[in-house]
N, C-alpha and C positions, 0 to 999 in steps of 0.2 A: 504494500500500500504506500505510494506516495505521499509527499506531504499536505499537498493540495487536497485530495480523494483525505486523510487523516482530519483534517480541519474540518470539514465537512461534515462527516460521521461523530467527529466532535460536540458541532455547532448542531446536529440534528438532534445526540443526545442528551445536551442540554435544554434544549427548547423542549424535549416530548417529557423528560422529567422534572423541569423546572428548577433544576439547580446550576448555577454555573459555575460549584467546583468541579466537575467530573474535567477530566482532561483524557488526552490518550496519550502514551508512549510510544515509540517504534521498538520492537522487541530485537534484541540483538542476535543477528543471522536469521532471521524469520523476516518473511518481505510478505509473505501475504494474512500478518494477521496485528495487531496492535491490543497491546498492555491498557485496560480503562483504571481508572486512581477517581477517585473520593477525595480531594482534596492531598492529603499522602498518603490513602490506605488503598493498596490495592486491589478492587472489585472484581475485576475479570476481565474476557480476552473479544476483543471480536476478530472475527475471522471474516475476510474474502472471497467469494466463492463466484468464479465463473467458467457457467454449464451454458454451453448453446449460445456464445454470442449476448448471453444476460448476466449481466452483474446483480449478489446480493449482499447481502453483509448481515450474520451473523453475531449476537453477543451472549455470551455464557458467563453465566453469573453462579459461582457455588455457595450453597449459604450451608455453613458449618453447625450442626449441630449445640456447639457451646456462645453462638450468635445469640441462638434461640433464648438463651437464659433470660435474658431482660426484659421477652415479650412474654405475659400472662395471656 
């Protein structure tokens, strides 16, 4: 993912979840997937995927077990 196409996917998800700490990283030796951060807490990965001439982008989000502690 370049940097342009990174800013982008950024700036969309910021807007769809209303915060604008989320940033993206570029992951080191990985070109088609980028690092998502909370501000400095690492959230998850989105990944690149193009099938057939169509680009999508994927984001995977793992939610830990011991997250859950705080939510009743």
């Amino acid at each position: 993912m370049d940097r342009k196409e990174m800013l982008r996917v950024e700036t969309y998800l910021r807007m769809t979840f209303r915060n604008e700490a989320i940033n993206l990283r570029p992951r080191q030796n990985i070109k088609d997937s980028v690092e998502v951060y909370l501000g400095s807490d690492f959230i998850g990965v989105v990944s690149k995927d193009e099938e057939d001439g169509e680009i999508s982008y994927q984001f995977n989000m793992a939610i830990l077990d011991i997250d859950l502690d705080s939510v009743k």
